[in-house]
Chimera marker file (.cmm) of the C-alpha trace (Angstrom):
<marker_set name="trace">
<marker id="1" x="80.427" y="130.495" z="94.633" r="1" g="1" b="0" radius="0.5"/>
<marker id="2" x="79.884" y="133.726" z="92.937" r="1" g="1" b="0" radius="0.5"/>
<marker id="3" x="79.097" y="136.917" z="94.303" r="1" g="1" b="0" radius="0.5"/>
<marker id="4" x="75.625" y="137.237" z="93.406" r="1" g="1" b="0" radius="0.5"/>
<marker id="5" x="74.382" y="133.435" z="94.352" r="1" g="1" b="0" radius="0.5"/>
<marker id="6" x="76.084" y="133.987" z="97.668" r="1" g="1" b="0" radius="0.5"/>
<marker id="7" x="73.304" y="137.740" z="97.437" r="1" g="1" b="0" radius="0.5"/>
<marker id="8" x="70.498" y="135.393" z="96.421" r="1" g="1" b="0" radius="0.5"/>
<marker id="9" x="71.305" y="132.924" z="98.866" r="1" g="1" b="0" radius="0.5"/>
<marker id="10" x="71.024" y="135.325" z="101.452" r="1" g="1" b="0" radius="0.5"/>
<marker id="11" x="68.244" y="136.439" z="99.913" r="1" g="1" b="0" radius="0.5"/>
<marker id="12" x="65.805" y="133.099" z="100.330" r="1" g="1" b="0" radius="0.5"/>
<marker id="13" x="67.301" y="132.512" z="103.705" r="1" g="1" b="0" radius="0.5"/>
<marker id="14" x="65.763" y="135.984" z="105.247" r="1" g="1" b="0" radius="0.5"/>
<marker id="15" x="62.432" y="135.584" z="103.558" r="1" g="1" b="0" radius="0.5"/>
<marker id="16" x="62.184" y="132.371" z="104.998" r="1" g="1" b="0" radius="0.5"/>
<marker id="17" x="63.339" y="133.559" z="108.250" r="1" g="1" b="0" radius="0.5"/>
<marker id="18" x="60.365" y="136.051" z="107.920" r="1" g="1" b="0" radius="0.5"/>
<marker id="19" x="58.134" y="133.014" z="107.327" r="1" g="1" b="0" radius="0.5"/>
<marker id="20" x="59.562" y="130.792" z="109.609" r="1" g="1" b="0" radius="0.5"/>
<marker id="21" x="58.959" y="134.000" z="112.186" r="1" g="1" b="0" radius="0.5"/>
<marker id="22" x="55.493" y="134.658" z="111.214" r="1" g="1" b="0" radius="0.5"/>
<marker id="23" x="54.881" y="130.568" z="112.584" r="1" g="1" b="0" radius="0.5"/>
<marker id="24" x="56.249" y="131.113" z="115.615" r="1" g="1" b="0" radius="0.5"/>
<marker id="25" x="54.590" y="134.009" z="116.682" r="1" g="1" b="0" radius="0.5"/>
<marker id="26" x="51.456" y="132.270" z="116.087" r="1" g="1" b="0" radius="0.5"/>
<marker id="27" x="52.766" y="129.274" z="118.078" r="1" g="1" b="0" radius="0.5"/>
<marker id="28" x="53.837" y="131.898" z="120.752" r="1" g="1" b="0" radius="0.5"/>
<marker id="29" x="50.474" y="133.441" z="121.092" r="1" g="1" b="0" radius="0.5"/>
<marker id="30" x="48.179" y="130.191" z="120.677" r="1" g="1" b="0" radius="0.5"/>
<marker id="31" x="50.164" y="128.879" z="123.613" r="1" g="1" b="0" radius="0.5"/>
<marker id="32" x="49.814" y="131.823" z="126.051" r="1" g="1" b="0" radius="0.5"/>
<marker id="33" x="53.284" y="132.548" z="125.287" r="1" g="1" b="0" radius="0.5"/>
<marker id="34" x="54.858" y="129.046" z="127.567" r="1" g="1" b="0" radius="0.5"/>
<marker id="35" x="57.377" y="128.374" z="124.591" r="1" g="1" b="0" radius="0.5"/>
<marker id="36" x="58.949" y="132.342" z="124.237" r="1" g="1" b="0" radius="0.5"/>
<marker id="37" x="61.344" y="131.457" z="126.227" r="1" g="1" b="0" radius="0.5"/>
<marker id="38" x="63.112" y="128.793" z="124.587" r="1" g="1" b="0" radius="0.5"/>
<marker id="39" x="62.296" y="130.393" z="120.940" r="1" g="1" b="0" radius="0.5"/>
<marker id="40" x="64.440" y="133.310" z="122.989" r="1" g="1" b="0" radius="0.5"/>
<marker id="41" x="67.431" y="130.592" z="123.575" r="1" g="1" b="0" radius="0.5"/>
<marker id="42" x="67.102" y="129.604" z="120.349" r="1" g="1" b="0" radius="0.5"/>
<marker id="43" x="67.329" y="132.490" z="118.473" r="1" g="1" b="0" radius="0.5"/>
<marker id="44" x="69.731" y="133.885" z="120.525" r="1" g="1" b="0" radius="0.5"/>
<marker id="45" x="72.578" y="130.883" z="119.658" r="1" g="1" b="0" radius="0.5"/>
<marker id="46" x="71.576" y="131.970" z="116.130" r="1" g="1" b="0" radius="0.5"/>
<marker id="47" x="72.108" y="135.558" z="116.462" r="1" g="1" b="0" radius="0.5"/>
<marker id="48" x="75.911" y="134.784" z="117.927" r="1" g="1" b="0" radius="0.5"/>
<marker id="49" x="76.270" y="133.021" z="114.713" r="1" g="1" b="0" radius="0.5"/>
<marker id="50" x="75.060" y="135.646" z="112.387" r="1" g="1" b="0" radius="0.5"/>
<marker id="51" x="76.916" y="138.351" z="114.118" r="1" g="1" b="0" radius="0.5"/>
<marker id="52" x="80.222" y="136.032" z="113.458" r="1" g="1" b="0" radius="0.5"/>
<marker id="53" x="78.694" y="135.287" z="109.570" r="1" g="1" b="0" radius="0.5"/>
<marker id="54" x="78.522" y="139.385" z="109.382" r="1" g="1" b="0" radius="0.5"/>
<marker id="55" x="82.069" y="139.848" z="110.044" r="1" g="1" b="0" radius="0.5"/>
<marker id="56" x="82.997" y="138.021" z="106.579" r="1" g="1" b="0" radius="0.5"/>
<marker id="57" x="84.045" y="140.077" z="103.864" r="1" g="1" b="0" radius="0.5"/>
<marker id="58" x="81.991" y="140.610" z="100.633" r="1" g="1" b="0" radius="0.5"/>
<marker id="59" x="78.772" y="139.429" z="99.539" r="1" g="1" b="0" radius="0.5"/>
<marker id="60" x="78.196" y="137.035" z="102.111" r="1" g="1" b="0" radius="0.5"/>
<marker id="61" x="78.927" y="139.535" z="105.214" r="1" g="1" b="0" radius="0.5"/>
<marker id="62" x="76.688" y="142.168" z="103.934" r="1" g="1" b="0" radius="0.5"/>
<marker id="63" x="73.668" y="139.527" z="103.817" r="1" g="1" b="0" radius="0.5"/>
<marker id="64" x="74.847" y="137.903" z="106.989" r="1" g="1" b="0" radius="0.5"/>
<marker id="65" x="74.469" y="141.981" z="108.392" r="1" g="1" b="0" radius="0.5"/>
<marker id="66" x="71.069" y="142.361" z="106.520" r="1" g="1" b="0" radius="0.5"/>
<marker id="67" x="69.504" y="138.969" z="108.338" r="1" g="1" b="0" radius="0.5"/>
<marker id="68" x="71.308" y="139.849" z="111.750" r="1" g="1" b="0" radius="0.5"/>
<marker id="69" x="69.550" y="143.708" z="111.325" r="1" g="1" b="0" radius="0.5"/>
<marker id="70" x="66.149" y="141.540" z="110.421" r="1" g="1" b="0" radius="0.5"/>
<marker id="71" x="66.465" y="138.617" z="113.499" r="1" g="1" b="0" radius="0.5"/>
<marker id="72" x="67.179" y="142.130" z="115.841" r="1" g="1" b="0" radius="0.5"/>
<marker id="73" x="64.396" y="143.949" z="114.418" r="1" g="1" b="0" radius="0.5"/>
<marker id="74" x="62.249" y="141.134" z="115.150" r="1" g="1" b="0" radius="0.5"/>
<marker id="75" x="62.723" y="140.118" z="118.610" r="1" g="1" b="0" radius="0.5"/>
<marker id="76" x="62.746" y="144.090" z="119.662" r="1" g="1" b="0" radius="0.5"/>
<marker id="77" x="59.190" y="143.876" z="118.398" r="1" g="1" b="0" radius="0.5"/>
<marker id="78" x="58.112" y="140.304" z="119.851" r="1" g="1" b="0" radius="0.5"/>
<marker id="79" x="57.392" y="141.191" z="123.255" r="1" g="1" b="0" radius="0.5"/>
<marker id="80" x="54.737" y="144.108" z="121.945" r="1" g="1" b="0" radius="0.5"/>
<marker id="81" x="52.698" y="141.144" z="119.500" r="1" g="1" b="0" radius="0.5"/>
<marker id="82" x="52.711" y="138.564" z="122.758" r="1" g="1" b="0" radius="0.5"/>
<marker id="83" x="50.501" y="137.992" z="125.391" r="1" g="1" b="0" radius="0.5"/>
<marker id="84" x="51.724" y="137.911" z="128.758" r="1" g="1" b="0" radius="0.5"/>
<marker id="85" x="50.361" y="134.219" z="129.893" r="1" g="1" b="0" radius="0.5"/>
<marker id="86" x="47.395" y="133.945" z="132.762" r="1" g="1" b="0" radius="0.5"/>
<marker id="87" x="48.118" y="132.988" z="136.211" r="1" g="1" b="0" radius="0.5"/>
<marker id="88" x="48.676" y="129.909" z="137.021" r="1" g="1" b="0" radius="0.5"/>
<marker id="89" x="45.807" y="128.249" z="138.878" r="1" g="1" b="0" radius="0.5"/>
<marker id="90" x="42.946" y="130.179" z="136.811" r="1" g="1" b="0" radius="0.5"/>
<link id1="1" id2="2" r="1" g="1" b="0" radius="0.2"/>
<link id1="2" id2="3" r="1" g="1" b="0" radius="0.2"/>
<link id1="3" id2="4" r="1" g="1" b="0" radius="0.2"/>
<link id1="4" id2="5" r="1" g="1" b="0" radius="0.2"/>
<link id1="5" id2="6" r="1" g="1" b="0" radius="0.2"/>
<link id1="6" id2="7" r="1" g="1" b="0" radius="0.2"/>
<link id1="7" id2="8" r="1" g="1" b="0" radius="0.2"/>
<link id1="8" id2="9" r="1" g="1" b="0" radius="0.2"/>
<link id1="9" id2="10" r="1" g="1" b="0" radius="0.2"/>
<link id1="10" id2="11" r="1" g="1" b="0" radius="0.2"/>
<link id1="11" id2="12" r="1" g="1" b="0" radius="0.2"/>
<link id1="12" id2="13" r="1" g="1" b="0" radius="0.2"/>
<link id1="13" id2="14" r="1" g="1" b="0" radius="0.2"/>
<link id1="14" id2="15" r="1" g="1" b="0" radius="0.2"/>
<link id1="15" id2="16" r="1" g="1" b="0" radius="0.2"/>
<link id1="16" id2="17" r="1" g="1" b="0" radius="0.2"/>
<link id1="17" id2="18" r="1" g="1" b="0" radius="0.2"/>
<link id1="18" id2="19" r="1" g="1" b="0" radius="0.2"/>
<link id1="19" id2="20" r="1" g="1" b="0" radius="0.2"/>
<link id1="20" id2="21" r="1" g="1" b="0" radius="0.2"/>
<link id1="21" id2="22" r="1" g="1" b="0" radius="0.2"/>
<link id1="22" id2="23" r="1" g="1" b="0" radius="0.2"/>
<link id1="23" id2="24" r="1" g="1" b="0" radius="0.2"/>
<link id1="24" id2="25" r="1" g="1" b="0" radius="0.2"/>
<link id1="25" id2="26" r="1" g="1" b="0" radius="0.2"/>
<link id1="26" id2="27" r="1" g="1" b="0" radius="0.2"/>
<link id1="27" id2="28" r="1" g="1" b="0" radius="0.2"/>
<link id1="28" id2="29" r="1" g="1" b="0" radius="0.2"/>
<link id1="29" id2="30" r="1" g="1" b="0" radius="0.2"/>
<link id1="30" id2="31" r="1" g="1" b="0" radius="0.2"/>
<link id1="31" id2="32" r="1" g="1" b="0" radius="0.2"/>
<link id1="32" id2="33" r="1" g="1" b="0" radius="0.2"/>
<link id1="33" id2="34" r="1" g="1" b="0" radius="0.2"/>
<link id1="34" id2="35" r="1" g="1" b="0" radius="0.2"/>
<link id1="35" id2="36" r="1" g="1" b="0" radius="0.2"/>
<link id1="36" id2="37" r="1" g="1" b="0" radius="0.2"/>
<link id1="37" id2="38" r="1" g="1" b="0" radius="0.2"/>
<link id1="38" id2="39" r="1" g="1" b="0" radius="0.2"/>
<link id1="39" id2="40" r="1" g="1" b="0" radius="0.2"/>
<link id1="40" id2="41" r="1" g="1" b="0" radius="0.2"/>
<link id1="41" id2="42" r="1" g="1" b="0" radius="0.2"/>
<link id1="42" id2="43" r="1" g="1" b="0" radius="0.2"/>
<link id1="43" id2="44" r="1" g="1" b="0" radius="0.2"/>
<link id1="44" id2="45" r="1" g="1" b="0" radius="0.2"/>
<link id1="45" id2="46" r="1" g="1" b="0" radius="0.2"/>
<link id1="46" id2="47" r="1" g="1" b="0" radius="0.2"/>
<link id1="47" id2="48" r="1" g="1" b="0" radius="0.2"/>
<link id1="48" id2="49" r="1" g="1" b="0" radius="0.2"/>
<link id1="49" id2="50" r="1" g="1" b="0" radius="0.2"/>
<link id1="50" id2="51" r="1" g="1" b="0" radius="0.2"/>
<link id1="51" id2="52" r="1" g="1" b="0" radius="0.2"/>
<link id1="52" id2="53" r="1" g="1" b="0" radius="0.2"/>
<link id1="53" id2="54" r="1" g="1" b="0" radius="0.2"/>
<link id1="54" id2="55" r="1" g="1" b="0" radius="0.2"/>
<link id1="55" id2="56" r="1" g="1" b="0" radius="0.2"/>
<link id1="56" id2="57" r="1" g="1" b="0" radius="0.2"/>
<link id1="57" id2="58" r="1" g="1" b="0" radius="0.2"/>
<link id1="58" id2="59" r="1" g="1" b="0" radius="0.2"/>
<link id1="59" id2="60" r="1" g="1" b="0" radius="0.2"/>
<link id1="60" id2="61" r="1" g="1" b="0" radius="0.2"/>
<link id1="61" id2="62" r="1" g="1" b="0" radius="0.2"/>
<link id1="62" id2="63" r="1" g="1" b="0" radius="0.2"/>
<link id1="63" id2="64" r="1" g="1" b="0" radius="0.2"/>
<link id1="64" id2="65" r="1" g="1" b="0" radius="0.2"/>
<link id1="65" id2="66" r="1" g="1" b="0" radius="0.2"/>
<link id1="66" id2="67" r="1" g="1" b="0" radius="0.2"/>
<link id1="67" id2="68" r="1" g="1" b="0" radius="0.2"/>
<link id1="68" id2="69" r="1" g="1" b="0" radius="0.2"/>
<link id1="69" id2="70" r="1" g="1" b="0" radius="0.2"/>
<link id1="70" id2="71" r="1" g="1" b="0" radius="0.2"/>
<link id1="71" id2="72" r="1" g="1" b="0" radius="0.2"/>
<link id1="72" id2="73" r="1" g="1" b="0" radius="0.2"/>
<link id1="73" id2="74" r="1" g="1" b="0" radius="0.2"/>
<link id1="74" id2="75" r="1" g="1" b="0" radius="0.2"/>
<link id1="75" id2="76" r="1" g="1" b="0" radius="0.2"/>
<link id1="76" id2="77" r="1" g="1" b="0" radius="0.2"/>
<link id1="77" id2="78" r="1" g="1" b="0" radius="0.2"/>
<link id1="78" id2="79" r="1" g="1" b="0" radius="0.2"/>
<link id1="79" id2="80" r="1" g="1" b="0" radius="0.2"/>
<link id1="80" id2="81" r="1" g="1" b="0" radius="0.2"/>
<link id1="81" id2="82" r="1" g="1" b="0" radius="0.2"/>
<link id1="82" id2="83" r="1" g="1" b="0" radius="0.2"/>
<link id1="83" id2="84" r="1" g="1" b="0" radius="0.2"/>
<link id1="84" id2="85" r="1" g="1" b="0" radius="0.2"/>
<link id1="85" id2="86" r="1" g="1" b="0" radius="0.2"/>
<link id1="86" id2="87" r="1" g="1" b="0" radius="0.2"/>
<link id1="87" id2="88" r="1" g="1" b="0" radius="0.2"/>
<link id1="88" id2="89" r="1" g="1" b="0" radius="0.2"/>
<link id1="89" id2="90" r="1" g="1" b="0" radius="0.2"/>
</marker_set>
C-alpha cells in the first residue's frame, strides 16, 4: 500500500475516532456516567495497540503516533466533561 493511502487511511480512522468519541461522551453523561468505566477498559486495550502500531516505521507509525497523541488527549480531558453519578439510594 502506498505511502500516502496508508496517510489517508490514518486519516479517516482519527476523524472517526473523534466521532465515535463525541457518542460516547454523550452516552457517558446521559447515563450518569455508570458505563465510564468500561469505555476506560476499552480504550485502554486500544491504546496498548496504538502505542505498538506507533512503533512502525514510515507512514503508518507517524499516523499510528498522531491517533495515540488524539485517544491521550481525549481521555486526559474526559473526566472534566463527566458528571460524577448521584448516590445511590436518591
Amino acid at each position: 500500500m502506498p505511502e500516502d493511502d496508508i496517510v489517508a487511511l490514518q486519516n479517516d480512522r482519527i476523524a472517526a475516532l473523534e466521532m465515535v468519541v463525541g457518542v460516547m461522551a454523550k452516552v457517558i453523561d446521559a447515563t450518569a456516567n455508570n458505563v465510564l468505566n468500561v469505555l476506560r477498559d476499552v480504550i485502554d486495550c486500544r491504546l496498548a495497540d496504538l502505542e505498538v502500531a506507533a512503533l512502525l516505521i514510515g507512514a503508518a507509525g507517524r499516523g499510528s503516533h498522531r491517533s495515540l497523541l488524539l485517544a491521550r488527549e481525549i481521555l486526559d480531558e474526559a473526566p472534566r466533561h463527566s458528571k460524577p453519578a448521584p448516590p445511590s439510594g436518591i
